[in-house]
C-alpha positions in Angstrom: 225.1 121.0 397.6 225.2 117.4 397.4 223.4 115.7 394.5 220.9 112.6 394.2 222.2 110.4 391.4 219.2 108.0 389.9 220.5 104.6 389.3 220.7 105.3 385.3 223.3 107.9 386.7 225.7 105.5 388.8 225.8 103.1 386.0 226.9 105.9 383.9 229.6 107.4 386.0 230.5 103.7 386.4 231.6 103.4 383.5 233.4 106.4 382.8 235.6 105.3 385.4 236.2 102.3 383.6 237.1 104.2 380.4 239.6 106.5 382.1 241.3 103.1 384.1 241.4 101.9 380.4 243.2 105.4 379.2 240.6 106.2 377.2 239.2 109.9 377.7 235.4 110.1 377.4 236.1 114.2 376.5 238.4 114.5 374.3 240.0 117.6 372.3 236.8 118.9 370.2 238.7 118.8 367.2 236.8 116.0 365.0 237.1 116.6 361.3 233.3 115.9 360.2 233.0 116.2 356.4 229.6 115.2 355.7 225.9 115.1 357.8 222.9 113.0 357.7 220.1 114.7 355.3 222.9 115.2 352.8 224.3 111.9 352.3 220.7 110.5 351.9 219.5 112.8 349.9 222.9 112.2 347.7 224.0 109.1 348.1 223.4 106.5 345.1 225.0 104.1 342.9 226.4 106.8 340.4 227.7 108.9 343.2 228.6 106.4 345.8 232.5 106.8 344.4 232.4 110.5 346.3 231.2 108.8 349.4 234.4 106.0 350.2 235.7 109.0 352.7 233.0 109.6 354.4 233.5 110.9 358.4 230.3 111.7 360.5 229.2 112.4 364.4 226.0 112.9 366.2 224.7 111.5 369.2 223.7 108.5 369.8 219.6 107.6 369.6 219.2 103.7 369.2 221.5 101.1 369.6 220.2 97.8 367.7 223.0 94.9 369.4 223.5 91.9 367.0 226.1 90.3 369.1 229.5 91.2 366.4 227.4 93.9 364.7 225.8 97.1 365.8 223.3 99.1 364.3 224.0 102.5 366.0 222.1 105.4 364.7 223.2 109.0 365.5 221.4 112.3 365.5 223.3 115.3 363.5 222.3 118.7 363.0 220.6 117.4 360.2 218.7 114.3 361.2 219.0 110.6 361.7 222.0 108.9 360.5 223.0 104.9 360.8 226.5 103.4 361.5 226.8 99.9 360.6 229.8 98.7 362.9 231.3 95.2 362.7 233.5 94.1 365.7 236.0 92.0 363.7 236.2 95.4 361.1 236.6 97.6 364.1 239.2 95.5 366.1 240.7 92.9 363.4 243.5 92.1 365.3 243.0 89.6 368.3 243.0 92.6 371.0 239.1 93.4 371.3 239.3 95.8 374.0 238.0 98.9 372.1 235.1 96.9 371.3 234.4 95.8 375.0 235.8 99.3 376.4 234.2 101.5 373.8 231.6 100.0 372.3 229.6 97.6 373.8 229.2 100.1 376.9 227.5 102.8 374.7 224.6 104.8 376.0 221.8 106.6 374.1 223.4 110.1 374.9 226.9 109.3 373.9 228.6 111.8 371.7 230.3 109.3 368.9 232.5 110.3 365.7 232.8 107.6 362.5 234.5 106.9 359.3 234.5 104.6 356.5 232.2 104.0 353.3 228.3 104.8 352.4 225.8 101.6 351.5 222.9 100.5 351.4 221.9 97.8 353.7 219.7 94.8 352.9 217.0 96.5 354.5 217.5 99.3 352.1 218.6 101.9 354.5 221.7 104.1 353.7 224.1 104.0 356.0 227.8 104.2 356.9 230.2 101.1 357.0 232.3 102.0 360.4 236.2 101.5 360.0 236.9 103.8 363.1 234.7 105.0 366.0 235.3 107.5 368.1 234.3 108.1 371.7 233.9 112.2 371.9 231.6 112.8 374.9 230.3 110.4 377.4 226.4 111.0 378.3 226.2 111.0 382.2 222.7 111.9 382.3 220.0 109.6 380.2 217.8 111.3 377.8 213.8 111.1 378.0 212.3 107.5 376.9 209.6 108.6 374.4 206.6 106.6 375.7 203.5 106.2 373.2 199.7 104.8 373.7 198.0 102.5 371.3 197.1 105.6 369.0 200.7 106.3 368.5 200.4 109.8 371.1 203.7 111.0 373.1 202.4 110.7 376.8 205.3 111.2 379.1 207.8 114.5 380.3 209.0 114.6 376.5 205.6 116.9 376.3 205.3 118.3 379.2 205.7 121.9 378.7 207.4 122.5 382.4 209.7 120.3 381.3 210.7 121.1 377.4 210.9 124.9 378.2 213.0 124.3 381.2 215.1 121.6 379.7 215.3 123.2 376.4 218.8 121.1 375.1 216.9 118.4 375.6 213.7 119.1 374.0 215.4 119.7 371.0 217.2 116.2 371.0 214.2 114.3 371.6 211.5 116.4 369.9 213.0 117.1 366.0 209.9 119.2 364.9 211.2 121.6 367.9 214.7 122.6 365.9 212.6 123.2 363.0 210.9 125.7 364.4 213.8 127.9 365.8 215.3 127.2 362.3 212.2 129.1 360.4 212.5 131.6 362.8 216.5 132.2 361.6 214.9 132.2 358.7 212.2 134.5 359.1 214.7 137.0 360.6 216.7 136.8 357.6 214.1 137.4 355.2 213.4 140.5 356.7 216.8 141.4 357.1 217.2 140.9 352.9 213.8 142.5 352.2 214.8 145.5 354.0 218.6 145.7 352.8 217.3 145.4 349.4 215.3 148.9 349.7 217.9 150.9 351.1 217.1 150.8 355.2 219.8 150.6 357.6 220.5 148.0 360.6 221.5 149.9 363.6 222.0 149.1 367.5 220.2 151.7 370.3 221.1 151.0 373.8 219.6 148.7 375.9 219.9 150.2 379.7 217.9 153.6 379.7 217.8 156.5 381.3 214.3 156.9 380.2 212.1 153.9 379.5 210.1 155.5 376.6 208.7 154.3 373.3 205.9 152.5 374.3 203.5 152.2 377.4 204.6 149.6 379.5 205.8 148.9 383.2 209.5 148.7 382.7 212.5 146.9 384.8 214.7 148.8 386.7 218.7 148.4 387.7 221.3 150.7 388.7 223.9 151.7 387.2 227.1 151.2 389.7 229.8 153.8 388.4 227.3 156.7 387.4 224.9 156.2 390.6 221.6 156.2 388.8 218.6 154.2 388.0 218.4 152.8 384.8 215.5 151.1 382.5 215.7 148.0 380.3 214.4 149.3 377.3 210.7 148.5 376.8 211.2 150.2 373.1 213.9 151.9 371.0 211.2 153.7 368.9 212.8 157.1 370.3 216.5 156.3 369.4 215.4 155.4 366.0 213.7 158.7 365.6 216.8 160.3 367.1 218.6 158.9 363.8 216.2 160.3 361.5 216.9 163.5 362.9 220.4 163.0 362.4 220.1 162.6 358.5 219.5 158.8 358.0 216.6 158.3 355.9 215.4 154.5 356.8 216.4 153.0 360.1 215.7 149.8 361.5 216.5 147.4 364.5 215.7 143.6 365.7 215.1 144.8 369.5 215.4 143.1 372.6 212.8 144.5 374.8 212.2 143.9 378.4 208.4 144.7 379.7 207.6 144.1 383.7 204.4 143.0 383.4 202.5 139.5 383.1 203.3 136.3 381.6 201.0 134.3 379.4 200.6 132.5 376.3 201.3 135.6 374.1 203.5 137.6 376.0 206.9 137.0 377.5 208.6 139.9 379.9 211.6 139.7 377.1 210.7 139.7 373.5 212.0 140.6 370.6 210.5 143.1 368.3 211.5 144.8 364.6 211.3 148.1 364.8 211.8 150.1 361.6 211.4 154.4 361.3 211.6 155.7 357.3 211.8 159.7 356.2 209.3 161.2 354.0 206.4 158.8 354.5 203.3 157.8 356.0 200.8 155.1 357.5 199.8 154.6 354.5 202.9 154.1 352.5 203.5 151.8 355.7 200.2 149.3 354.9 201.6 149.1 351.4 205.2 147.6 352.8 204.0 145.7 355.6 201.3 143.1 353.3 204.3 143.2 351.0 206.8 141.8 353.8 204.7 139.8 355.4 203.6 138.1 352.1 206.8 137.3 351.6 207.8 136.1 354.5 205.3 133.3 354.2 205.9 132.6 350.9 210.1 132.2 352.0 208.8 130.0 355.1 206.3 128.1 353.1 206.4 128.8 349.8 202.6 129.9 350.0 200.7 132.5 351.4 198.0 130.5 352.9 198.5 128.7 356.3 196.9 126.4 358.8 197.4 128.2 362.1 195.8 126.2 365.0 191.9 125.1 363.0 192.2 128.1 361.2 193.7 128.4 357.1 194.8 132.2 357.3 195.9 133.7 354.2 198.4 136.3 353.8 197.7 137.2 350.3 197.8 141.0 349.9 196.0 143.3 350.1 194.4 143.3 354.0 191.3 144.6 355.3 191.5 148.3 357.0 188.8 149.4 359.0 188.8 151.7 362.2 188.9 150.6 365.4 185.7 152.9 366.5 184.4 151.0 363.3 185.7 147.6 364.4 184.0 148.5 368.2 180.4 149.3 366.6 180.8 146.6 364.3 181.0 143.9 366.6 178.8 145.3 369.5 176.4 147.8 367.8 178.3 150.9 369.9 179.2 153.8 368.3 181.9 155.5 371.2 183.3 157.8 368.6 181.9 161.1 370.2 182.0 159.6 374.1 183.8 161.4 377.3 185.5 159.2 379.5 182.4 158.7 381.8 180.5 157.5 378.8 183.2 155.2 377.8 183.4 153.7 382.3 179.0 153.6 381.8 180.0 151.2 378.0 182.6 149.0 380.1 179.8 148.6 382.7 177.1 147.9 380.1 179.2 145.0 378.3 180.6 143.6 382.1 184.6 144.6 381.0 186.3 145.5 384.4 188.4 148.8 384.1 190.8 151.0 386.7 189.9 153.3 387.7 193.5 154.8 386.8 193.3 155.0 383.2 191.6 157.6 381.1 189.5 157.3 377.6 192.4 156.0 375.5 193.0 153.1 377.4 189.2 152.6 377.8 188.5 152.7 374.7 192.0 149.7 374.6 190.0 148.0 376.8 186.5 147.8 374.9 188.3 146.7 371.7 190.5 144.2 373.2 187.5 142.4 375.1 184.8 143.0 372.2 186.5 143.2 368.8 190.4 141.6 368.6 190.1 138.2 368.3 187.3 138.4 366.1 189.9 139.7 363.2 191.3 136.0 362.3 192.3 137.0 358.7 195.0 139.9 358.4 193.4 143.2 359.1 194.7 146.4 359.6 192.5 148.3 362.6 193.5 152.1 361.9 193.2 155.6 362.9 193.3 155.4 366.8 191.6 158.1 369.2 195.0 160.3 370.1 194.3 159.8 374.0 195.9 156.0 372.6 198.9 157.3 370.9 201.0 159.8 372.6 204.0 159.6 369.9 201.5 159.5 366.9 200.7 162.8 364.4 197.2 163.3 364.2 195.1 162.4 361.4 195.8 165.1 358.3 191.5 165.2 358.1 189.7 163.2 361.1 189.5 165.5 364.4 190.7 163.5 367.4 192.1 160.9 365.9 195.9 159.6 365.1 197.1 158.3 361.9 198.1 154.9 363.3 197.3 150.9 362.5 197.7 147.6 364.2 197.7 144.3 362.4 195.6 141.9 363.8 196.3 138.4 362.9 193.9 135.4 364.2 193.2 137.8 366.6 196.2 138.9 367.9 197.9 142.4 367.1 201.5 141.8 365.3 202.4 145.4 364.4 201.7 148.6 365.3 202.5 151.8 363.4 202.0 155.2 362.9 202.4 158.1 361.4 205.1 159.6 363.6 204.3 162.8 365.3 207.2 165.4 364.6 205.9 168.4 366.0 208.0 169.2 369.1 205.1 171.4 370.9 202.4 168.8 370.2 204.3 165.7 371.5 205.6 168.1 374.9 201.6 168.5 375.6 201.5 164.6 374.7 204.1 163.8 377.0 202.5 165.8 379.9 198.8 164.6 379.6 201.1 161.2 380.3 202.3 162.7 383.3 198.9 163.1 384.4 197.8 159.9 383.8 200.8 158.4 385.9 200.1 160.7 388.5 196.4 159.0 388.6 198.5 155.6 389.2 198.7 154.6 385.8 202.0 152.5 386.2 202.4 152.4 382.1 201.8 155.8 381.3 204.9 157.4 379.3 207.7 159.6 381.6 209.0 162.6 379.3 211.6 162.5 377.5 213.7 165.7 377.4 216.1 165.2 375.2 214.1 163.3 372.5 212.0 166.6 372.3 215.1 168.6 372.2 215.5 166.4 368.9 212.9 166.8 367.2 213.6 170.7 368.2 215.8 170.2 365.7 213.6 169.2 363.3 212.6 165.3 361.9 211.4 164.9 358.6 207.9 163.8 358.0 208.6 160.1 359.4 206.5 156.4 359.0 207.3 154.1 361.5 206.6 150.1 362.3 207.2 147.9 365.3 206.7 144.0 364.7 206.5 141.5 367.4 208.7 138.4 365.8 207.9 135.9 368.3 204.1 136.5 367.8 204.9 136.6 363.7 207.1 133.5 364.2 203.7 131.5 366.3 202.2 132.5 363.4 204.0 131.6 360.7 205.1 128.3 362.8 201.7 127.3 363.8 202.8 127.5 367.8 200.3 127.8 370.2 201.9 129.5 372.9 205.3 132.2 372.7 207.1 130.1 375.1 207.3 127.5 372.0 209.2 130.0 369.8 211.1 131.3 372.8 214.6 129.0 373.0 214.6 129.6 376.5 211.4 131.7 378.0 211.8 132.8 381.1 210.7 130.4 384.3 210.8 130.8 388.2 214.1 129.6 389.0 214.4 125.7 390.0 215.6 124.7 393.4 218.0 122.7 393.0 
């Protein structure tokens, strides 16, 4: 395939010719002994402690080159930040040959890859900086980044915002757009938080498999591949909720797993067909035990993100001050429409959808109905951090039901500026109860409901075996990172969302 250079990209490949007839190699061995990065030497750096900075040795790419004729002001872009190199040509090249400076140099691009050493100062200008006695070509830039381009008001106009581009082009989105790497930082972050919060009460991180022979654990439309040497279809995981449970069974007490899921179904501002989610499955306790822990973790998490609990999220301050709202989600529905659906059959719940315009299959039965009315009536009215609990079962399949409300499950969902960001229940452990489950799902599949849950034989040959009374949680990270990042969209805590494939 032959490929169309723009004239930024001759110029560039120009020039690295002229390097390599000079003997100098544009990609050298990556060995380059850096011992100090932008943020740190600014935020250290002063006269007191300027004797620990005489041995200073630095790299980054290149972002702005100011050319004073014999001096350069070169700044470079670290892991950290924004770093300047103040590099005098007689310094650089004292003797008479000044071929490094006219090789090396002068010929710089924004792009270039450079390493320095020498001495911190302050300029005259008052900007820290490094006084360059050696520079070091490391990688030559054969591509030229992004021009940001503003308007009068200061606003980024150009492919630097473009989402088509920044999502596709990810590497360089995060070299031209800083606030970007911040936000893929707080999500390290975030997952780390969790990680200590959890370690700290005694839970254990564990690894279920990925490719499945049964795609169970949730209800979703799953991916499917084939496994070569066994000759059989297998699932990407669309949950590992049942492996988890498999390990209570087995004698561990508190489970959990950061899981990457795979769901073959639509693609929009909230959802992503791969996505991670926290799952976590603890012995001996309930939904309610699992409110309590879940305000506490996600209190913290802001307050280890932001060192507050309350946060702007889009034109919204949300506050993640414990303790949350809980109210029903038959509550929630006649709350915000006036309908009470508790006691209605399935063709009562089709005559609701009609009487408040929702469009409905006519594949799915009264749990998903009654889904459907919440999600087009009630969810994005719960901004603040509200637990909606105590489901119909027809919703929950894997959920016990509720110890003193007939026909309902002991089971919550946090809604967060109207979008759900855990789910949990109380687990069901009874083997007979969650084989009927299993089959009413069969039934629904066989009615064309591509979501509806296959059974899982060997998961109720576990609990066969017995599982202790069992609490468990799944968390949506990328929607609790949006959140706690004030994104707009998943694709913008996603490092590389998935995309139709270019044609190159």
């Amino acid at each position: 395939m032959s490929q169309h250079l723009s004239e930024q990209e001759i110029i560039r490949r120009e020039k690295l010719t002229k390097l390599s007839e000079a003997g100098i190699n544009a990609f050298p061995a990556p060995l380059f002994p850096v011992s100090h990065y932008s943020e740190a030497i600014k935020n250290n750096f002063s006269e007191e402690t300027k004797d620990s900075f005489t041995q200073v040795c630095v790299a980054g790419r290149v972002m702005s080159i100011n050319d004073k004729g014999k001096v350069f002001f070169i700044k470079i872009q670290d892991a950290q930040g924004v770093f300047q190199l103040y590099v005098k040509r007689d310094e650089l090249c004292p003797d008479d040959d000044k071929s490094f400076w006219d090789n090396v140099v002068k010929p710089l691009d924004l792009g270039d890859i450079i390493g320095a050493t020498g001495y911190v100062f302050v300029t005259k200008t008052g900007e820290t900086s490094l006084h360059t006695q050696t520079l070091t070509l490391l990688t030559k830039s054969l591509k030229p980044l992004p021009i940001v381009k503003r308007d009068e008001e200061g606003n980024v106009f150009d492919e630097v915002t473009d989402p088509e581009f920044r999502y596709r082009q990810r590497y360089v989105d995060l070299i031209i757009n800083p606030d970007v790497k911040d936000v893929f930082v707080k999500r390290t972050k975030l997952v780390n938080t969790i990680r200590e919060f959890l370690n700290a009460r005694g839970a254990l991180e564990v690894d279920t498999p990925v490719l499945q022979a049964i795609p169970g654990g949730a209800a979703a439309r799953p991916f499917i591949t084939h496994h070569n040497a066994l000759d059989v279809p297998f699932y990407l995981r669309i949950a590992n909720e049942l492996y988890l449970k498999r390990l209570i069974v087995g004698g561990f007490d508190w489970v959990y797993e950061f899981s990457r899921n795979f769901r073959n179904e639509g693609m929009d501002r909230t959802h992503n067909p791969e996505f991670t989610v926290l799952e976590w499955y603890t012995a001996y306790k309930d939904y309610f035990w699992m409110m309590d822990i879940t305000e506490q973790l996600i209190e913290k998490i802001a307050m280890a993100l932001h060192g507050s609990t309350e946060l702007q999220v889009g034109d919204k301050t949300i506050s993640f001050k414990a303790p949350y709202k809980r109210i029903s989600i038959l509550d929630a529905i006649q709350e915000n429409t006036g309908i009470d659906v508790s006691n209605l059959d399935e063709a009562g719940l089709r005559d609701v959808c009609k009487q408040l315009h929702i469009d409905v299959s006519p594949t799915i039965g009264k749990g998903k109905l009654i889904d459907e009315i919440f999600g087009a009536t009630s969810e994005s009215k719960y901004v603040q951090p509200t637990f909606i609990i105590d489901y119909p079962v027809e919703m929950s399949p894997l959920t016990k039901k509720h110890r003193s409300k007939e026909g309902l499950v002991e089971r919550f969902e946090l809604m967060v500026n109207g979008k759900e960001i855990a789910n949990a229940y109380s687990e069901l452990n009874d083997p007979i109860d969650q084989r009927e489950r299993f089959e009413e799902q069969v039934k629904l599949m066989e009615r064309g409901d591509d979501e509806a849950m296959f059974i899982d034989y060997d998961f109720l040959r576990a609990l066969e075996y017995g599982m202790p009374p069992t609490s468990g949680i799944g968390i949506g990270i990328d929607r609790l990172v949006m959140m706690m990042t004030n994104q707009p969209s998943i694709q913008d805590v996603l490092l590389f969302p998935q995309m139709r494939p270019e044609n190159f």
